[in-house]
C-alpha positions as a Markdown table, in Angstrom:
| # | Residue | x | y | z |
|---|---|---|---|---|
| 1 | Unk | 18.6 | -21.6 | 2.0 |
| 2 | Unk | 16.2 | -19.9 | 4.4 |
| 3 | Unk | 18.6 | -19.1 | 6.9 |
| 4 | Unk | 21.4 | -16.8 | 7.4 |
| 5 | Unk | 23.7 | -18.8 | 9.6 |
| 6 | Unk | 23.2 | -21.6 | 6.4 |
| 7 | Unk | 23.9 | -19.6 | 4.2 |
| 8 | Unk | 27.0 | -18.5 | 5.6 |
| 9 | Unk | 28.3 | -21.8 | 6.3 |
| 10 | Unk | 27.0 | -23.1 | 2.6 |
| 11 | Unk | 29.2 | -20.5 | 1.5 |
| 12 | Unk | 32.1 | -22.0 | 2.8 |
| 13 | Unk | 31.3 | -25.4 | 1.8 |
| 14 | Unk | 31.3 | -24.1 | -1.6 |
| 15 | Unk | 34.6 | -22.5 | -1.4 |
| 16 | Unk | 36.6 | -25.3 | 0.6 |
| 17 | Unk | 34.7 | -27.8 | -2.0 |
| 18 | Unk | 35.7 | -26.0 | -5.2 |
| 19 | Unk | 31.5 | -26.9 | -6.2 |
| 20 | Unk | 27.8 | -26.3 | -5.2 |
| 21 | Unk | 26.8 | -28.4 | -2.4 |
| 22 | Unk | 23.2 | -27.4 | -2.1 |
| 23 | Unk | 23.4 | -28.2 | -6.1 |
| 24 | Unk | 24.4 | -31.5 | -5.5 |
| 25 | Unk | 22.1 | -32.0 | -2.3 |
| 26 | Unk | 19.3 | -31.5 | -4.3 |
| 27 | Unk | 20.2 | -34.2 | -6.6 |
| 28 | Unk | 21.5 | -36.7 | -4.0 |
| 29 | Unk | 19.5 | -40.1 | -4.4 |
| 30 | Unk | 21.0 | -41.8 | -1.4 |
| 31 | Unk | 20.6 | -40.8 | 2.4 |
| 32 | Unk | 24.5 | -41.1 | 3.4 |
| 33 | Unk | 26.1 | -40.2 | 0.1 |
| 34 | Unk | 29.2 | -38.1 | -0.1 |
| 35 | Unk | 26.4 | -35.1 | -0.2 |
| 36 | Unk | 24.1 | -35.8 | 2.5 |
| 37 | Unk | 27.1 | -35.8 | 4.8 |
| 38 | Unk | 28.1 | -32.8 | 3.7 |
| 39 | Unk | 24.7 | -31.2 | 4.2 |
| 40 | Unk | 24.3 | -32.5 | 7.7 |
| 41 | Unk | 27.5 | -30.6 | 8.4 |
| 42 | Unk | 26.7 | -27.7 | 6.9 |
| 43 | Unk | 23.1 | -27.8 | 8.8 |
| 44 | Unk | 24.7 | -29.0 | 12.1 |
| 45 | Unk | 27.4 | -25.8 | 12.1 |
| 46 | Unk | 24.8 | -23.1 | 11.1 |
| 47 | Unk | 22.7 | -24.4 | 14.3 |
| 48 | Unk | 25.1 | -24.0 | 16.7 |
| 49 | Unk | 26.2 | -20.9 | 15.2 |
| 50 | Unk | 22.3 | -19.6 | 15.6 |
| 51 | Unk | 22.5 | -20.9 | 19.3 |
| 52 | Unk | 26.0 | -18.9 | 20.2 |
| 53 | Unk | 24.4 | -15.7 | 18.5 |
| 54 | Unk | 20.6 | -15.9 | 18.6 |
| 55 | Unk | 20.2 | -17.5 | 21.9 |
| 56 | Unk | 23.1 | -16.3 | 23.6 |
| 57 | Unk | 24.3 | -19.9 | 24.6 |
| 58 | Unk | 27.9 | -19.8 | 25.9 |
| 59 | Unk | 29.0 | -23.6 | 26.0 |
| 60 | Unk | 30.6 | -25.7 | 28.4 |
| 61 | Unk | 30.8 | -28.9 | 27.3 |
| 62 | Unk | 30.8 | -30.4 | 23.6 |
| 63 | Unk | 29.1 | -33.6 | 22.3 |
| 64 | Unk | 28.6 | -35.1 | 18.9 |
| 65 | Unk | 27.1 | -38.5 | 18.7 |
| 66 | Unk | 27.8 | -40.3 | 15.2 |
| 67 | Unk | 28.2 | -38.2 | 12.0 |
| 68 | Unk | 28.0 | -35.4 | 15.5 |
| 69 | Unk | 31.5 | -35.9 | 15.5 |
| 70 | Unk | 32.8 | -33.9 | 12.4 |
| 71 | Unk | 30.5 | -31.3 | 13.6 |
| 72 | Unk | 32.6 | -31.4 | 17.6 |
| 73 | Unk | 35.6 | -31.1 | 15.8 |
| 74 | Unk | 34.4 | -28.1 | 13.8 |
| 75 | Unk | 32.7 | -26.3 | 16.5 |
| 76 | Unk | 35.7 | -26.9 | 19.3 |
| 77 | Unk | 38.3 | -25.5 | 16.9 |
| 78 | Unk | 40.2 | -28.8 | 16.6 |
| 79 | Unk | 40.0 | -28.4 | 12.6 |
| 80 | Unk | 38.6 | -25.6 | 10.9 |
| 81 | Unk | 35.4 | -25.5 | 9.1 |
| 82 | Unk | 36.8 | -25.8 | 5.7 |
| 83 | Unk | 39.4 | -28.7 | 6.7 |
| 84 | Unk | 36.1 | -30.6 | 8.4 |
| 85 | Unk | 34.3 | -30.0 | 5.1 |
| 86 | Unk | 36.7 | -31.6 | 2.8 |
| 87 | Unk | 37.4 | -34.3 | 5.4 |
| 88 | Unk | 34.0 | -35.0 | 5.5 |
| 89 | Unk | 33.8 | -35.7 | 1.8 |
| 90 | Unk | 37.5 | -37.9 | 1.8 |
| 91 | Unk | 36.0 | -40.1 | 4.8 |
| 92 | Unk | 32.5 | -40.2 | 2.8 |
| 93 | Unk | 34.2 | -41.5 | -0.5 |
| 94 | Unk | 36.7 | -43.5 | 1.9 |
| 95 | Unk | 33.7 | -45.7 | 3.3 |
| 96 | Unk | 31.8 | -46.2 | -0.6 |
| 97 | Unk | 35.2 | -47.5 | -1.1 |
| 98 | Unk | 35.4 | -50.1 | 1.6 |
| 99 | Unk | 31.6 | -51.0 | 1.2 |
| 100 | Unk | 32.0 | -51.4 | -2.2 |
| 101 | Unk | 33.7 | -54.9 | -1.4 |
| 102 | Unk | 33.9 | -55.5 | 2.0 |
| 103 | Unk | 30.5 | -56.1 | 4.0 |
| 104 | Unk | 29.2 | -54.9 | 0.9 |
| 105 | Unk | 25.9 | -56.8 | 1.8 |
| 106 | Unk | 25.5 | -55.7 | 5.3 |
| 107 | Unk | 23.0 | -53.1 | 7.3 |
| 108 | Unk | 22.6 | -51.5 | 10.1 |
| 109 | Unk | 19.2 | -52.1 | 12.0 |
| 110 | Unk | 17.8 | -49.5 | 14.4 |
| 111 | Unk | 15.1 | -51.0 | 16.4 |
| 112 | Unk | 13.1 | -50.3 | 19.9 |
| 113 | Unk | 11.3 | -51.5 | 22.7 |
| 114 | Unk | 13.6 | -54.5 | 22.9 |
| 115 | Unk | 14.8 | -55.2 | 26.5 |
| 116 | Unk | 18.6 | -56.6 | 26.7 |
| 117 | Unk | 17.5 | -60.2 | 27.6 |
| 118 | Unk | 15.2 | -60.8 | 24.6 |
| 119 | Unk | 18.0 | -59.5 | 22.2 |
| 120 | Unk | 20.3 | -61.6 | 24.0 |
| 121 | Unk | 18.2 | -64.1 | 22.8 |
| 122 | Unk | 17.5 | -62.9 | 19.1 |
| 123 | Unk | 22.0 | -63.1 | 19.2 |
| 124 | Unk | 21.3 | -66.8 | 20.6 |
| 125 | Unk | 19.6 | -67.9 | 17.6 |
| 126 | Unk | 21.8 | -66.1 | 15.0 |
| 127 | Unk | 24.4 | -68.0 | 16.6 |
| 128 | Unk | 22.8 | -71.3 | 16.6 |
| 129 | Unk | 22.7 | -71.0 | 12.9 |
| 130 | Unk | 25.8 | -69.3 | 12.2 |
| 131 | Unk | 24.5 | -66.2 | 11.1 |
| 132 | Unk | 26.8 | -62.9 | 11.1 |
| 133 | Unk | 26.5 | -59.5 | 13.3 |
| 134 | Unk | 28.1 | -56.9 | 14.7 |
| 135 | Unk | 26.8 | -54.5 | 18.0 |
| 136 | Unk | 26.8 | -50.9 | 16.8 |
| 137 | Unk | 25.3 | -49.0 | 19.2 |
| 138 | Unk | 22.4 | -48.8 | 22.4 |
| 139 | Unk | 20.5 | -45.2 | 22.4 |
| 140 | Unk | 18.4 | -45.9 | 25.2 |
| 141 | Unk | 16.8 | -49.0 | 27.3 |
| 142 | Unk | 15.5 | -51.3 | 24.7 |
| 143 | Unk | 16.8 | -49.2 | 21.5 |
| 144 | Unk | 19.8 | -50.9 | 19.3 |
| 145 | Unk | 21.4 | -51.0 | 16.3 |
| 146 | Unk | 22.5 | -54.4 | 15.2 |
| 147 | Unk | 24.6 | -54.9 | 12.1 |
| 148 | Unk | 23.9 | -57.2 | 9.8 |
| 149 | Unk | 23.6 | -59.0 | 6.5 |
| 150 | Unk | 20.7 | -57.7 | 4.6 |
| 151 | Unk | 19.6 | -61.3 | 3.9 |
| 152 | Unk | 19.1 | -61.8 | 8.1 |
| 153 | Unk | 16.7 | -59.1 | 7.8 |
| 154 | Unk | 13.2 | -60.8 | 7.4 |
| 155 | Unk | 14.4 | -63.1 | 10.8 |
| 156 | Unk | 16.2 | -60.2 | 12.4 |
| 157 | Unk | 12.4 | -58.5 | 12.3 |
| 158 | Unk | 10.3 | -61.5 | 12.9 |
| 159 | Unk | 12.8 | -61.7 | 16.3 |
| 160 | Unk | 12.0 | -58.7 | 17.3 |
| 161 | Unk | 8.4 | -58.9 | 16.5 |
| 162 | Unk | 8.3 | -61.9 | 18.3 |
| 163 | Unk | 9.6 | -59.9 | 21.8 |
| 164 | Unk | 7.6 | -57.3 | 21.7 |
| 165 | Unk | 10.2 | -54.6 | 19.6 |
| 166 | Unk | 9.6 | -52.5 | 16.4 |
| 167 | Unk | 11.6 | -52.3 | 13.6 |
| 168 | Unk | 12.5 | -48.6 | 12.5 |
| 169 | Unk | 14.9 | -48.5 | 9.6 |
| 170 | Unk | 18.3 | -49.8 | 8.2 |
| 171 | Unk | 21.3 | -48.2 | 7.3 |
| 172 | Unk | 23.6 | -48.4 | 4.4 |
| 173 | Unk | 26.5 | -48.6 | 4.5 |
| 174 | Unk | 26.8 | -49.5 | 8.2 |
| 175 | Unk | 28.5 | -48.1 | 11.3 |
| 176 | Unk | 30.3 | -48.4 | 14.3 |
| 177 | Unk | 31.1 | -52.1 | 14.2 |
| 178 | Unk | 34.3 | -53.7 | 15.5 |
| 179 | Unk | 34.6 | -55.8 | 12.2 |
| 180 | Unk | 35.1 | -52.2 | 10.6 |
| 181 | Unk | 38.7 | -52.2 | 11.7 |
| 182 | Unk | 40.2 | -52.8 | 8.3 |
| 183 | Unk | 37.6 | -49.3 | 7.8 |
| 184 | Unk | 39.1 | -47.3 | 10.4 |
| 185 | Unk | 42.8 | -48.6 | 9.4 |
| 186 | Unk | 42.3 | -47.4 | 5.8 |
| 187 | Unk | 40.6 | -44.4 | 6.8 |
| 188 | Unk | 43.7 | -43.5 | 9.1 |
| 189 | Unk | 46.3 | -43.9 | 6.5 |
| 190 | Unk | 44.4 | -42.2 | 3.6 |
| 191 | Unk | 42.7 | -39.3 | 5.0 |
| 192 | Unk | 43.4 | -38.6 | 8.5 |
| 193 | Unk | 47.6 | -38.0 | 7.8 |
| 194 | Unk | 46.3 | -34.7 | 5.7 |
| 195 | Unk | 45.0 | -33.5 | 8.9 |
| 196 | Unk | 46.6 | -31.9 | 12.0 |
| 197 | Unk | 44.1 | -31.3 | 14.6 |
| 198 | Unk | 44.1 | -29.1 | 17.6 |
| 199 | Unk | 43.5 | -29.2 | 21.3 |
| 200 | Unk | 39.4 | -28.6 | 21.4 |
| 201 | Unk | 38.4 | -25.1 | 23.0 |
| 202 | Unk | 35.9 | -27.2 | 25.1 |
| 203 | Unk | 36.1 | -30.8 | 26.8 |
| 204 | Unk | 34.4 | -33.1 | 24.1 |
| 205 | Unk | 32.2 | -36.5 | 25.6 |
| 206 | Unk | 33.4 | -39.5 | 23.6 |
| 207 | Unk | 30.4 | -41.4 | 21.9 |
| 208 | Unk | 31.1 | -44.9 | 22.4 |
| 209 | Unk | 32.1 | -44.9 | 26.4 |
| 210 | Unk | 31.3 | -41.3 | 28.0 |
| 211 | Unk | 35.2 | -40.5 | 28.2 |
| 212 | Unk | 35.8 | -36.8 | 28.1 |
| 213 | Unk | 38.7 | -35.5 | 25.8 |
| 214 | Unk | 40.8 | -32.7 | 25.9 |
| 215 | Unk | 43.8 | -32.9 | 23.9 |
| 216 | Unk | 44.1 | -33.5 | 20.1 |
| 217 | Unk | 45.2 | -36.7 | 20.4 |
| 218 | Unk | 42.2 | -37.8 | 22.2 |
| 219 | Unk | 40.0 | -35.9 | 19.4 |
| 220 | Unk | 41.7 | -37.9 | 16.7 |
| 221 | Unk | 41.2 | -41.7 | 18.1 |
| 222 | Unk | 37.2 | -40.2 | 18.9 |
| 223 | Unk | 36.8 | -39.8 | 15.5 |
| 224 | Unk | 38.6 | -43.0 | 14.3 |
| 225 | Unk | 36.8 | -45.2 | 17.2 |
| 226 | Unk | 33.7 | -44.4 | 15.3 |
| 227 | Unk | 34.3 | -46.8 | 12.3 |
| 228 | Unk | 34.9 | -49.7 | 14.9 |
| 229 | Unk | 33.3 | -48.4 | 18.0 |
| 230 | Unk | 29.3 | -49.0 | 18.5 |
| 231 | Unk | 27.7 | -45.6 | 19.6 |
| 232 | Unk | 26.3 | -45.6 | 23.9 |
| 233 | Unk | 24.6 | -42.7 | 23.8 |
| 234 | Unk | 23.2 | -43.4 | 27.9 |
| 235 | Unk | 27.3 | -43.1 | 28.4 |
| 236 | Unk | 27.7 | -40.3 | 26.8 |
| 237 | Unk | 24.5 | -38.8 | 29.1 |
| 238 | Unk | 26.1 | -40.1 | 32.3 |
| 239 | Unk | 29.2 | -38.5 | 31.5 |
| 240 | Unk | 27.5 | -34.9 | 30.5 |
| 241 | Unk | 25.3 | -35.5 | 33.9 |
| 242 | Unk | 29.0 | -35.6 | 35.6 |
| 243 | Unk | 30.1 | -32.6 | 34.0 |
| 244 | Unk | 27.0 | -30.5 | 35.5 |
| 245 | Unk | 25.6 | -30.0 | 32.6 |
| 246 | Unk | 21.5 | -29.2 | 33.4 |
| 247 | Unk | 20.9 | -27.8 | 29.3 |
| 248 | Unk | 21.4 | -29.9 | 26.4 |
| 249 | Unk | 21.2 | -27.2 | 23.0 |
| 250 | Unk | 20.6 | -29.9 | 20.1 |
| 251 | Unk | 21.9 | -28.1 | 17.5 |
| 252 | Unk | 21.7 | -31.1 | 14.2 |
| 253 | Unk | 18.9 | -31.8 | 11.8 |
| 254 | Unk | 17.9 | -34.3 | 15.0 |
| 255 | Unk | 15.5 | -36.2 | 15.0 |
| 256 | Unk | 15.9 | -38.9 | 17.5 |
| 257 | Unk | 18.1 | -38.4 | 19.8 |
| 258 | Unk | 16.2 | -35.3 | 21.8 |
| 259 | Unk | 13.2 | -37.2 | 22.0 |
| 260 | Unk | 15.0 | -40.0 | 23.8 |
| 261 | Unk | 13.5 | -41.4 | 27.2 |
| 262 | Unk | 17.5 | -40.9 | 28.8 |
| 263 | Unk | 17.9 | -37.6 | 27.6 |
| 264 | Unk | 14.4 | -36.1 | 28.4 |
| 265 | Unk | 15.1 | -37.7 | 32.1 |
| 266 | Unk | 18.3 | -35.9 | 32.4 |
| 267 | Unk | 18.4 | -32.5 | 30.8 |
| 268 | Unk | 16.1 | -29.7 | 29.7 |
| 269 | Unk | 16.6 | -30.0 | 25.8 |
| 270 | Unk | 16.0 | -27.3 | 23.7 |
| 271 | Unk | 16.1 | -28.2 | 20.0 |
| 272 | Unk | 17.8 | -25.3 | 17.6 |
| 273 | Unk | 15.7 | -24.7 | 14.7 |
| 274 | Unk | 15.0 | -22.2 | 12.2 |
| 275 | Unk | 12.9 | -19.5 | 13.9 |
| 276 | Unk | 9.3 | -18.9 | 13.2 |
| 277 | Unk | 8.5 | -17.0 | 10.6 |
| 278 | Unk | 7.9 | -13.6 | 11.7 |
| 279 | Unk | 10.9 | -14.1 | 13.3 |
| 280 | Unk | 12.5 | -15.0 | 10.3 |
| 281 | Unk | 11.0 | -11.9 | 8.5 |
| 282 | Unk | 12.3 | -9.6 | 11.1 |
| 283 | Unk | 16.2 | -11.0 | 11.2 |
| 284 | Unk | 15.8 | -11.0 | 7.0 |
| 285 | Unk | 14.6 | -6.9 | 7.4 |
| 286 | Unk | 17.4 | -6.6 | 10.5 |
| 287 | Unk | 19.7 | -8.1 | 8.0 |
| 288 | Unk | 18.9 | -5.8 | 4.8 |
| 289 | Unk | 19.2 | -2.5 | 7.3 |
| 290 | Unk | 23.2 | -4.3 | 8.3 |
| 291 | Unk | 23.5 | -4.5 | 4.8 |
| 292 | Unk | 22.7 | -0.8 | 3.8 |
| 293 | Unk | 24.2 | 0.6 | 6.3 |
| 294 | Unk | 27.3 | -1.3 | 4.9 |
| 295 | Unk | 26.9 | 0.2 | 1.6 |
| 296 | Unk | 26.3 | 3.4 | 2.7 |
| 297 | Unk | 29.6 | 3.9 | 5.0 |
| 298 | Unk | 31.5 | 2.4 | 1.8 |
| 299 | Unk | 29.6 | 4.5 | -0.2 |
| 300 | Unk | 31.0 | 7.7 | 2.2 |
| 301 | Unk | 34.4 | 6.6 | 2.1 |
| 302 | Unk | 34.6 | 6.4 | -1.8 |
| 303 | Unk | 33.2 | 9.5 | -1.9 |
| 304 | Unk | 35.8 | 12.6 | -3.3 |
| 305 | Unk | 36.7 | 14.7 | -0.6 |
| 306 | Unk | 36.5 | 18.7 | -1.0 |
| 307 | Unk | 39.1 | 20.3 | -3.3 |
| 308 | Unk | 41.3 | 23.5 | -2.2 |
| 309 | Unk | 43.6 | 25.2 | -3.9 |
């Protein structure tokens, strides 16, 4: 509410929404509700918006890891803002849907320090015993995310424990796992038909192998492949590395992945935030002089003109 570029793009929310999303933000109990998403959006948007105008960054290349993606599409062009917005909230309600009965009782785990062999063992034993899970994603050496059902937790941890790893936090409802295909079918024939997209104004780096799309055919199976794809964000580094990119601008309400060991090896990352706060003060004051300089020229050219006779 702070910030210009968020307030803008909040606006438009609102509009494309027919509602109040900060409204309903406020009141969100649950972390990926229909809400939350939207916020992250919103957020995600306004940043990049403050790196284009504020920083002066003229991009090259475009990459949105997970929930990232909605934001890709936004920023390349290949759906406008508003269209993103409400598809965002379809795709939201399409998932509390799916979860609601299917895989209803399963997470997804994020944990670290965890080198490939010892998980390969951890996936031994769950097999041994029968026990469900999916792959959803690797962030960096030793970091995962494992899907599965919430009453494997307590031995999912003590596995990981056990090799040295820590546990950070679960998901719900989960993502990116290839059991998720009945997900990404529905998601296809309910929401996506609504939507045309458009070639991307930039290339885009796929989040699940590194592939770089152009087209907005390729844009469209990115953002189905998430529902059935797990995430490779050291991929998706290789592939940027390819493309000459030396700068990575993080422009989402990030917390993880520009602290990671593969990005910080491979890019200078600057983080988009809000500015400090005399900084703040000053675009707020640079803002009101805009603004009354607006009013005034409006003012002029309402003003009656002289009368002769």
């Amino acid at each position: 509410m702070l910030d210009p570029y968020a307030r803008a793009r909040l606006a438009e929310a609102d509009e494309a929404l027919g509602y109040s999303v900060f409204d309903r933000f406020r009141d969100a109990e649950e972390d990926y509700s229909v809400d939350f998403q939207i916020a992250f959006l919103v957020n995600s948007i306004a940043l990049a918006d403050r790196a284009v105008d504020a920083l002066g960054v003229s991009p090259t290349v475009c990459a949105g890891p997970s929930f990232g993606q909605k934001a890709t599409a936004a920023f390349t062009g290949s759906l406008s803002f508003p269209d993103v917005v409400r598809l965002t909230a379809e795709l939201a309600r399409c998932e509390e849907e799916y979860f609601s009965g299917a895989y209803e009782d399963v997470v997804t785990h994020c944990f670290v320090r965890t080198p490939q062999e010892r998980l390969d063992e951890i996936l031994a034993e769950f097999d041994d015993r029968g026990a469900w899970y999916d792959l959803s994603g690797r962030l960096d050496a030793g970091f995962h995310m494992l899907s599965v059902r919430e009453k494997e937790l307590d031995a999912l941890n003590a596995g990981i424990s056990a090799a040295g790893g820590y546990s950070m936090y679960s998901m719900r409802p989960p993502v990116h796992a290839a059991a998720f295909s009945a997900l990404r079918r529905k998601a296809e024939e309910e929401v996506f038909g609504a939507y045309e997209l458009a070639d991307p104004s930039l290339p885009v780096v796929v989040d699940h192998d590194g592939t770089v799309v152009r087209d907005a055919a390729g844009m469209r199976e990115m953002m189905l492949d998430t529902f059935d794809r797990p995430i490779h964000w050291p991929a998706m580094v290789e592939s940027l590395k390819g493309l000459g990119v030396g700068t990575l601008y993080m422009t989402g309400p990030d917390n993880l992945f520009h602290r990671l060991d593969v990005t910080k090896q491979n890019f200078e990352v600057v983080p988009v935030g809000l500015p400090k706060k005399r900084a703040r003060e000053r675009e707020r004051e640079q803002a009101l002089e805009r603004s009354r300089a607006a009013r005034a020229t409006r003012a002029r050219r309402a003003a009656p003109g002289p009368v002769t006779a």
